[in-house]
Each structure stands twice: as structure tokens, then as C-alpha cells.
N, C-alpha and C positions, 0 to 999 in steps of 0.2 A: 239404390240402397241394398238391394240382395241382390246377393251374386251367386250364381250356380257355380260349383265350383269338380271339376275331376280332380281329389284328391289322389296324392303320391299313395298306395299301400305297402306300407313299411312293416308288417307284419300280419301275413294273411293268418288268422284264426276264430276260431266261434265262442269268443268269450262270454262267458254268460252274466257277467256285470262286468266290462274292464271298466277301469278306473284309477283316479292316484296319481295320472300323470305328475311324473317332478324330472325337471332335465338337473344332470350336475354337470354346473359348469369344469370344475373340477377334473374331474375324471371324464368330458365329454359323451355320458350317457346319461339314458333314459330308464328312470324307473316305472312302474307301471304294475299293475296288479289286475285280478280276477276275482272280485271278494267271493263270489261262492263256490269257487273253483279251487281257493284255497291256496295260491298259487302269485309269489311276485316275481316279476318279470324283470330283467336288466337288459336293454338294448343298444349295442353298439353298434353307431352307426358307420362306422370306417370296419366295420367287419362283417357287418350286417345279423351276427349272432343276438340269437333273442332267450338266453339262460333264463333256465324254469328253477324257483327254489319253493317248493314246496312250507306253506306254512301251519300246514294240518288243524287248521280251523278258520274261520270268513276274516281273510285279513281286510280292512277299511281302505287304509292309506298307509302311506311311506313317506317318510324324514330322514333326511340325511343328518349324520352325527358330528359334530365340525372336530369328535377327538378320532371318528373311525368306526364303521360302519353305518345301520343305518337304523332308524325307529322305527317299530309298529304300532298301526292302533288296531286289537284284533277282535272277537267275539269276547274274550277274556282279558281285557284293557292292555295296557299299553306295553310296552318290551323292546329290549334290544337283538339287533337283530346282527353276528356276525358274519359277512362276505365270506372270511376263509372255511370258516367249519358250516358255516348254516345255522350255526344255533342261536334259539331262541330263549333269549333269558325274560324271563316275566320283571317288571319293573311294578305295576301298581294297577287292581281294578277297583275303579270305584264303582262297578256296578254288580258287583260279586254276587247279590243276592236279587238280581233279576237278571235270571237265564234266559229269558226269553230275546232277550236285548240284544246290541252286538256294537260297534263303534263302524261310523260311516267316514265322511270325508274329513281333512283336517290339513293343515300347515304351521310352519313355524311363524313366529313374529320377529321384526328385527331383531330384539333381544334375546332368541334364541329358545324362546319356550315356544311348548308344543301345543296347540290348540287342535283341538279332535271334539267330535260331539257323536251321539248315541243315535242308536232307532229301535223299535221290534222290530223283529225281521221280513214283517210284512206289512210296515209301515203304518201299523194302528197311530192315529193321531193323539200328540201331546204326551207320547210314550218317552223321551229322549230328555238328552239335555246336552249342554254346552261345558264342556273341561278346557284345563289348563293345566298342563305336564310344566313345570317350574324347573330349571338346572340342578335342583337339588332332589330331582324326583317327587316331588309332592302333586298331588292331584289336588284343584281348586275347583267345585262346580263354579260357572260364569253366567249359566242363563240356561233357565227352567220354565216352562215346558217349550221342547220343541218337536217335531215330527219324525222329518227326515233331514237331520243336519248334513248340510252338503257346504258347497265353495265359501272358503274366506278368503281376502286378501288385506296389505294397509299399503296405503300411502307410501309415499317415496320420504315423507316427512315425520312418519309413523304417529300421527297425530289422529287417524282416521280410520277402524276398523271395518270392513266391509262384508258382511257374514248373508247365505242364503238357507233357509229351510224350506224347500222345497214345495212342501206339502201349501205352505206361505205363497209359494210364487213371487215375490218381491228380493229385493234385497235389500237387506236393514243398515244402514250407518252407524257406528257408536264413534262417540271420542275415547279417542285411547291414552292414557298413560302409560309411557314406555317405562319407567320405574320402576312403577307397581304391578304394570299388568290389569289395571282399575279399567271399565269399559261402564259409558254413563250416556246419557242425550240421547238414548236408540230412538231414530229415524227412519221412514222408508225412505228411497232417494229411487228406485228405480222400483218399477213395476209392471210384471207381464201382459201383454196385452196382446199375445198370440198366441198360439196355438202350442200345448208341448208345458214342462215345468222347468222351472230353473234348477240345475244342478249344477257342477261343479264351476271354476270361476277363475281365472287368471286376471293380472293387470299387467297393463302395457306399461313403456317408458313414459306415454304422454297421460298418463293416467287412469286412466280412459277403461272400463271392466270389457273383458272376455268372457259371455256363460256359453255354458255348453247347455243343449235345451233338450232334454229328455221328452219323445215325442214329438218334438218340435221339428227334426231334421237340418236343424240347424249349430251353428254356433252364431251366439249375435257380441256387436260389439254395441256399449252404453254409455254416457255420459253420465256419470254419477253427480254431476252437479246440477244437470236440468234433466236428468230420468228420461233425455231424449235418445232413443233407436240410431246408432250411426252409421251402421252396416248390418247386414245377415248374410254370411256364409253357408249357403243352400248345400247340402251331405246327401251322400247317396241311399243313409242308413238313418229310421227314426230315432233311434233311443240314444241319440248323443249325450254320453256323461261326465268326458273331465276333459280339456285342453290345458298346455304349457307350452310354453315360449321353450325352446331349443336353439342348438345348431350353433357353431362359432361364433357369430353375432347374433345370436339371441332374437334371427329373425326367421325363424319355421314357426307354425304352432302343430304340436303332433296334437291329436283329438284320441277319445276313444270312443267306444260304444259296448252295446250291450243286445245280447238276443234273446233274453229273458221275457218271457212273456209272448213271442213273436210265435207263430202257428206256421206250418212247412210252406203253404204258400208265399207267407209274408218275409218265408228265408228265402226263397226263389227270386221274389221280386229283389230282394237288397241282398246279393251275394257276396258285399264288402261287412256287413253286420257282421259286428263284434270283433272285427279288426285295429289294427292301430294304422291309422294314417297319418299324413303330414298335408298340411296345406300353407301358402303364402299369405299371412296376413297384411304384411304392407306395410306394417311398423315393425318396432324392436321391443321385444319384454324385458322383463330385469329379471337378476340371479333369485333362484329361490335362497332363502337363510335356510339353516341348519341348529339343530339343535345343540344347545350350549351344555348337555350335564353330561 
């Protein structure tokens, strides 16, 4: 069931939170970010270049745009973000009058809205909450109090929302309606029982969740239907924070990490921390969606 694994390093650097993994199938690259570095990354991998664009405050995560470019969730809510200039146009914060706050992980839903959720910046508990970026630009809170909102996924059927707050360690179920956007019947279905916290969260073809386990040195793979462990992919580097499916067939998963918190020794022992790597997971992921406004 664990596997040690020598990951590929597909971008040696000391990121001090990366995170946000999102591959477009699209355009055959990888997005990826540094929230406190300020910084999102675009990685080609038929070139190997790894472009820095600067985003001049803690950007969360990235969305791709399905009309052209790409989304951010930043310290200062949500925004478009354009590839050829760089610029950042502000869309909407709903958290405008708590500075202390910032927007953490997030992804689209089939139907193209943006889901991003909040934290303080030092993960004071029950500080955050759960949004919903709508095609028409509208901000919906979805679910209050959370800690450190991290990985969501749904279903290949979009009938099944699959969201993690970290601080929780589990990861909760909701039914979804894809219409509305409506989220109802929150469940646990899977729950940490190792070492490390859940952070960010991909799903396979066969349905099956990807976390990436901050502390934990891992990425593990679950069964959301019987909350059973199916694999652990043993990492060189503790602070494992966001995996995505990549690659032509959609069958690498790039990981990232973080050296945030780690002391000179602890960067000695793990000299791939806060890199981006790749490793084979063995199945195939699906396209991330893109946002629809």
C-alpha cells in the first residue's frame, strides 16, 4: 500500500507554499503558484520553461478562463488574470473588510463556476469560509466557519462535491446540484488516520481522491465510498500541498510542496522541498473545467 517513490524534479526551487497545481489540457501546461511569494508559475513541459508572473500579493489558486486567460483567488478576492499583459483585473472580494484573511485553495465545477475558500494567514481556526465565483461574477458564501479551506473535487457525474479543510483533517461529501450550484447532505466519507493534514485534492478517472498530506510526506490515494486508504506515495519532502493529473493522457501527477515552517536542517535533509515534481500514479485523471464568466 505505500510506495516510496523517486520523483521526476520538474522544477528545482524553494517555494515557500507552492501550490494550485491545475494542468491545461489545452494548451499542454501547468499552472502552479507560491501564495506567499506572490508569484504564479506556467510550466512547459515540451520546453521545460517555468515563467514567473508576478502577482503582488498571496495569490491562493488558479482557474483557467474557458473565454481566455486565467482566474485568481488572491489576498484581495477573486480577479482576472491576462497571459499577454499580466494584468490583474479585480473581479470581487467578499472579504474586503477582514484584512487579516486571504483566499486558499479552490477549483472550478463542471458548470464552470469558481469555488475558492478563505483562511487567516496563520490559520487561526473557524477564521474562513467557502465562496462561489458564479459566470456572472457574483460571489455566493457556501459554507461558514472553516479554517484552512483546501482541495475540492466532484464527481465525473457532478452529482457529489468533495471539499477538504484541513484544520478538519477529513474530507466532507455534499450533494451537489449542478443548476444551481445548491450543496446539501454534508458527510464525512474519508478520514485521516495518519500522520500529516489533508490539503489539496485531485480525482482520478476511476473516481477514486488524490490528497496531497501536508506533513505527512505523502500523497495518498482514497476511496470516497468506503473512506478506505488505497495507496500512499511516500515524497522526499514533508509539507506536501496540491497534486494534478497532467501529461498527454492525463497520466503524471505533478505534486507540490512547501518549506514554510522547515528550520536549515530540515532543508538539508529534504533538498527537493518546495519543488515541483512529477510522479506515476498508475491511473488516468480527468480535464480540470474552466471557468465559464
Amino acid at each position: 500500500m505505500s510506495t516510496p517513490v523517486t520523483p521526476e524534479v520538474i522544477v528545482e526551487k524553494r517555494t515557500i507554499v507552492g501550490e494550485g497545481s491545475l494542468w491545461d489540457a489545452e494548451q499542454q501546461v501547468l499552472y502552479w503558484i507560491d501564495i506567499l511569494s506572490h508569484e504564479l508559475y506556467v510550466y512547459d513541459p515540451a520546453t521545460g520553461d517555468n515563467r514567473t508572473i508576478p502577482t503582488a500579493q498571496a495569490v491562493g489558486t488558479v482557474v483557467k478562463r474557458a473565454s481566455g486567460g486565467l482566474v485568481l483567488a488572491l489576498h484581495n478576492g477573486f480577479a482576472f488574470l491576462d497571459l499577454d499583459t499580466e494584468r490583474i483585473t479585480p473581479i470581487a472580494d467578499p472579504e474586503r473588510d477582514i484584512p487579516a484573511n486571504r483566499f486558499n485553495d479552490g477549483k472550478c465545477d463542471p458548470a464552470g463556476r469558481f469555488w475558492a475558500g478563505t483562511m487567516e494567514f496563520n490559520g487561526e481556526p473557524d477564521a474562513g469560509a467557502l465562496y462561489c465565483l458564479d459566470a456572472k461574477g457574483e460571489v455566493t458564501e457556501k459554507l461558514r466557519p472553516v479554517a484552512i479551506s483546501n482541495g475540492i473535487v466532484w464527481t465525473a457525474d457532478a452529482k457529489t462535491m468533495y471539499y477538504i479543510c484541513t484544520r478538519a483533517n477529513t474530507v466532507r461529501a455534499f450533494d451537489y446540484d449542478i443548476d444551481t450550484g445548491d450543496i446539501s447532505n454534508e458527510r464525512v466519507v474519508v478520514t485521516n488516520q495518519g500522520e500529516g493534514g489533508f490539503d489539496g485534492m485531485s480525482i482520478d478517472a476511476e473516481g477514486k481522491l488524490w490528497v496531497a498530506v501536508f506533513g505527512g510526506w505523502a500523497v495518498r490515494r482514497y476511496d470516497p465510498d468506503t473512506g478506505n486508504l488505497l495507496q500512499e506515495v511516500k515524497l522526499p519532502f514533508e509539507r506536501v500541498t496540491s497534486c494534478a493529473f497532467g501529461g498527454k493522457n492525463l497520466d503524471e501527477l505533478y505534486v507540490t510542496s512547501a518549506v514554510v515552517g522547515l528550520d536549515d536542517a530540515a532543508l538539508v535533509d529534504q533538498p527537493q522541498a518546495g519543488s515541483l515534481v512529477k510522479i506515476d500514479p498508475g491511473v488516468q485523471g480527468v480535464p480540470a473545467f474552466s471557468y465559464a464568466g
